[in-house]
C-alpha positions in Angstrom: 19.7 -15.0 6.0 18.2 -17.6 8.6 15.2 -17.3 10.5 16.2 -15.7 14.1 17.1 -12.1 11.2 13.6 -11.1 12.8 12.7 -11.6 16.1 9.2 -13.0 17.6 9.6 -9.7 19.2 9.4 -7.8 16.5 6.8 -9.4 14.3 4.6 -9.1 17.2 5.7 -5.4 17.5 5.1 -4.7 13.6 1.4 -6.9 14.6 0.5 -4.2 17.3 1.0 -0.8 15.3 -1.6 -2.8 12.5 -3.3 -3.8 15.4 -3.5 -7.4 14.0 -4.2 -10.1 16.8 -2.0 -13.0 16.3 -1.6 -16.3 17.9 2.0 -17.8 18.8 2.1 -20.3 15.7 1.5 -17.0 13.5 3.9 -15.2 15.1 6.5 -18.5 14.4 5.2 -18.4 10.8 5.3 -14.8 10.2 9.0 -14.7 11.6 10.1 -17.0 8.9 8.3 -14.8 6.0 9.6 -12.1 7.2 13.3 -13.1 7.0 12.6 -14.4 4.1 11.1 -11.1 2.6 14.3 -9.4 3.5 16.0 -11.7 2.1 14.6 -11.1 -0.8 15.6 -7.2 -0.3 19.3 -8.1 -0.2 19.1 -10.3 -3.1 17.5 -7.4 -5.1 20.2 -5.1 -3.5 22.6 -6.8 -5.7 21.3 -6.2 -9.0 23.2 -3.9 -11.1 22.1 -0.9 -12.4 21.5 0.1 -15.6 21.9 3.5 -17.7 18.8 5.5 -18.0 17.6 7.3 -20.8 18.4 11.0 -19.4 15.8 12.4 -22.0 12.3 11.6 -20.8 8.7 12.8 -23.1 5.4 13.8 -21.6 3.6 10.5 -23.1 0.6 11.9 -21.1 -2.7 13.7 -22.9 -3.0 17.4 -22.8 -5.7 18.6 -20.4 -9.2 19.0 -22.4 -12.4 20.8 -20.8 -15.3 18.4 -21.4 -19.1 18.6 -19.8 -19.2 16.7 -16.8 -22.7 15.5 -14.9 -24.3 18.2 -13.4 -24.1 17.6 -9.2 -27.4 15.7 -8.7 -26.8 13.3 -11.3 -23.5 12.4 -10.0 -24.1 12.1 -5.9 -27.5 10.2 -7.6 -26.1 6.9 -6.8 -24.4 7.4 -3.8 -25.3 5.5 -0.6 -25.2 9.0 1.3 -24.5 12.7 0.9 -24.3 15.8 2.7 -24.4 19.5 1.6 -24.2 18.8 -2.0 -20.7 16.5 -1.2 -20.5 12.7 -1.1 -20.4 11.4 2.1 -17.9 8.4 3.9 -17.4 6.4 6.9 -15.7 7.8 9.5 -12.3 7.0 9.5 -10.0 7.2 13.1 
């Protein structure tokens, strides 16, 4: 697959909607990975597949009801709370 597979265009596209600033020798740089990435795709493409056992177990560990920390000992260390409920940045 050679370079020109992704366009400048569209790695500065793909940089907008992560809202990534990048610089025009990035851009260059970035167009290369990228091809070579999907490359890499269409190599993968071509491995065969194999049988799978149809037959798969539970490997994991029944449920058990343990004692837990009580509320206040558990939000003890965190940087902030709020009604009893640990308490995060703001995400937008």
């Amino acid at each position: 697959m050679s370079d020109d597979a992704v366009s400048p265009e569209e790695v500065r596209h793909v940089a907008e909607l992560a809202r990534v600033d990048l610089d025009d020798d990035e851009v260059d740089r970035f167009t290369g990975q990228f091809a070579d990435i999907l490359e890499y795709f269409e190599t993968l493409d071509e491995v065969p597949e194999v049988d799978r056992d149809a037959d798969l177990a539970n490997v994991m560990r029944p449920d058990e009801e343990r004692t837990s920390l009580e509320s206040e000992a558990a939000l003890g260390n965190a940087p902030e709370t709020e009604d009893g409920y640990f308490k995060g940045p703001n995400v937008s």
